[in-house]
C-alpha positions in Angstrom: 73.9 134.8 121.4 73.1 136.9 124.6 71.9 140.6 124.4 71.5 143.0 127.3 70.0 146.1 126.1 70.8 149.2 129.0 68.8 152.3 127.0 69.4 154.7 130.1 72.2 155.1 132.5 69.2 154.4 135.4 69.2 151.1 133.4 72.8 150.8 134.0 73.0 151.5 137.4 70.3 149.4 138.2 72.2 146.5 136.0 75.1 147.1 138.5 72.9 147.2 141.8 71.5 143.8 141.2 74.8 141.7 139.6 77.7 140.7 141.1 79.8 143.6 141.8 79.3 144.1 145.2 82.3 146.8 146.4 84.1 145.0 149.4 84.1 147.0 152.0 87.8 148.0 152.2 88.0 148.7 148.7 85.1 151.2 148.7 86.8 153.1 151.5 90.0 152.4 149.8 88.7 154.6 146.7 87.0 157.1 148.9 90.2 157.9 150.7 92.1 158.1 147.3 89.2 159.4 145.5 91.7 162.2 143.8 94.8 159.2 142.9 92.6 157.3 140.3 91.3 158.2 137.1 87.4 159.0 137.5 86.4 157.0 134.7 87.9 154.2 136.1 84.5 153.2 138.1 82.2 154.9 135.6 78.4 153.5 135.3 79.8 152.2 131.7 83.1 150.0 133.5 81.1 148.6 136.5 78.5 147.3 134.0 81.1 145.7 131.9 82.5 144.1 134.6 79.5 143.1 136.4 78.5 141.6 133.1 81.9 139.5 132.9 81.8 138.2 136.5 77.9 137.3 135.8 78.7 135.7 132.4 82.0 133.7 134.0 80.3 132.3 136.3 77.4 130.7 134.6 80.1 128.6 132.3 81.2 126.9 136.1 84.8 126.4 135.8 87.0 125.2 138.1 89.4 127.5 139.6 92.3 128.7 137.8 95.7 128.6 139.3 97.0 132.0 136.9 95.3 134.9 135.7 96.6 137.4 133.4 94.6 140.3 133.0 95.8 142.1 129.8 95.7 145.7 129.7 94.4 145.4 133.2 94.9 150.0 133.5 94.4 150.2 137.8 93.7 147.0 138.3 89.9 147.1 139.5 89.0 143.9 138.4 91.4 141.7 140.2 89.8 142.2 143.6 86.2 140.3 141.9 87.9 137.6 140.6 89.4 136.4 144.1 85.9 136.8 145.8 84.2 134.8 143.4 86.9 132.2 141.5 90.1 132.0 144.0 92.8 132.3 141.9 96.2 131.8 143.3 97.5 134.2 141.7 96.7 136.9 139.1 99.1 139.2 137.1 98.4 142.8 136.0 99.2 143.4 132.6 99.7 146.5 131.1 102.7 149.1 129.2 101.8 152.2 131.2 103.9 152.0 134.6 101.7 154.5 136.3 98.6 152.5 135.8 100.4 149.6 137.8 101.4 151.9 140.4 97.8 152.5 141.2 96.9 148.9 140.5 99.2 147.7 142.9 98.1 150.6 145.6 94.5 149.6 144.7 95.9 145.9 145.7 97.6 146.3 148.3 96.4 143.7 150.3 96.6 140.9 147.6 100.3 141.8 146.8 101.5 141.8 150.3 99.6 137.9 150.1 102.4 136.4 148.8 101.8 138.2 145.6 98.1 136.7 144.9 97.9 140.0 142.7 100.9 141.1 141.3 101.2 144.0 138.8 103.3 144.0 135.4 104.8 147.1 133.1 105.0 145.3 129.8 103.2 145.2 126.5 100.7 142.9 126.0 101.2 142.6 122.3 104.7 141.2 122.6 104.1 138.4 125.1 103.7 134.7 124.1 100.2 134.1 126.3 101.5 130.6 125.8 104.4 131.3 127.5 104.5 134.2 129.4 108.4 135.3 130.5 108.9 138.9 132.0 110.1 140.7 135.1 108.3 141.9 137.9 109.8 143.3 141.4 113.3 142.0 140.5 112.2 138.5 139.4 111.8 136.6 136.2 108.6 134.8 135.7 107.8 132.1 133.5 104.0 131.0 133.4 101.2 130.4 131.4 97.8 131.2 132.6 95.2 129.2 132.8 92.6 132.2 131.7 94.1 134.8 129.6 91.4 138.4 130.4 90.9 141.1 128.2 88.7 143.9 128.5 90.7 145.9 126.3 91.2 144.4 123.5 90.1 147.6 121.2 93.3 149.1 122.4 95.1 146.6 120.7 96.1 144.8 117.9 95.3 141.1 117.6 98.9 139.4 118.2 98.0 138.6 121.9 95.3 136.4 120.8 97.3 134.7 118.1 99.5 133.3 120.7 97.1 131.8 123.1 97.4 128.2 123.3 94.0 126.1 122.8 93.6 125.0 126.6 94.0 128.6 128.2 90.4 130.1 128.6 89.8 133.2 126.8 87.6 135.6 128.2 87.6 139.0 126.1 85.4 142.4 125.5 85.4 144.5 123.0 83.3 147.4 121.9 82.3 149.8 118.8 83.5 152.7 120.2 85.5 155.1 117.8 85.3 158.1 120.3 87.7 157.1 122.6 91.7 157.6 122.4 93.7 154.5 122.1 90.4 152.8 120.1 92.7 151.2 117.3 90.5 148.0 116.7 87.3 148.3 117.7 84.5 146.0 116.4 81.0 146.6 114.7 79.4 143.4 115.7 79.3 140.4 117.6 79.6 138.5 114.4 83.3 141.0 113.3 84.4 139.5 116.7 84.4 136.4 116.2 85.9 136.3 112.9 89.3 138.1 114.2 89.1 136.1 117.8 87.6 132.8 116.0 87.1 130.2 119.2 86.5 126.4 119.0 84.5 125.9 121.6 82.4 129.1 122.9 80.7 128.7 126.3 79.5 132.3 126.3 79.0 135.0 123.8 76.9 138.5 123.5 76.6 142.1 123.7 75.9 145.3 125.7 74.3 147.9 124.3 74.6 150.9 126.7 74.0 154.4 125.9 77.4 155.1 124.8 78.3 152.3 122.9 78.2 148.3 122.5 80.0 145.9 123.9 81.1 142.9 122.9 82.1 139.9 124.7 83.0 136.0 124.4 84.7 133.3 126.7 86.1 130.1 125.7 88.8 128.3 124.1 90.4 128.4 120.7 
């Protein structure tokens, strides 16, 4: 198991600074401009790390490219634009039940979903999709797909029905944290060890914690 302990928010930062979230260019100016449209704690200290930490940890395991992406509970979107920069997915749906969310996911994407729809954002609820066999609508169109990686950062704002319909050659790639504090924490988890006994993989390729000054964070990738 991997541990990363962050004891200060200088820790953090610095944890950020040197991974591999690097801000494109267009998107930095993009959230500058719109600074007052997203939710601040959208690109807190504590979100960049978590998603610095995925990218670093997803990349290490070397996996070919995946041709789908569903990010589940994906809020505005912010992580879609790292995942095309450093694995090239065709295409990568947006998942989550709040429609303003994917508003501002797709404005924060603009350039992807005018690309033939390389990001495309989805108002639905995460728990009552087959991730085997994904069907919903999205800009006036039915789809029918099943990802090749199933990500979800969220997965303390949910129950655990998403995960028990994941078939065993879709790539799993999860966080969750011990944070009670929050609204919309409904299932959080204590330890590294609680989540792997409700998201139990076969075959693990990467599995640790954060600890950050706020809370822990959990994390594992792999297949069931």
């Amino acid at each position: 198991m991997h541990s990363i302990k962050l004891n200060t928010w200088e820790q953090v930062s610095d944890y950020v600074e040197n991974g591999l979230l690097q801000v494109p260019n267009w998107m930095f100016e993009h959230v500058v401009q719109h600074g007052n449209y997203y939710p601040a704690h959208a690109f807190s200290k504590g979100q960049l790390a978590s998603k610095s930490w995925l990218l670093q940890s997803l990349s290490s395991c070397k996996l070919p490219a995946p041709h789908t992406v569903a990010i589940l509970g994906c809020w505005i979107g912010s992580l879609n634009p790292f995942l095309h920069k450093y694995f090239e997915p065709t295409r990568v749906y947006g998942i989550d039940q709040d429609a303003d969310s994917i508003t501002k996911s797709e404005k924060l994407n603009q350039v992807y979903v005018m690309n033939n729809w390389s990001y495309k954002g989805v108002v639905a609820d995460a728990t009552r999709l087959d991730c085997g066999d994904m069907q919903f609508e999205t800009g006036g169109e039915l789809i029918n797909t099943k990802p090749d990686w199933i990500i979800n950062t969220s997965s303390e704002h949910m129950n655990n029905s998403w995960f028990d319909t994941v078939s065993t050659d879709q790539l799993v790639i999860m966080q969750t944290n011990n944070s009670t504090e929050f609204d919309g924490h409904i299932n959080v988890c204590y330890t590294v060890q609680e989540m792997q006994e409700k998201y139990p993989l076969s075959n693990t390729l990467y599995c640790g914690e954060m600890t950050t000054p706020a809370y822990t964070r959990f994390m594992q990738i792999g297949f069931k």
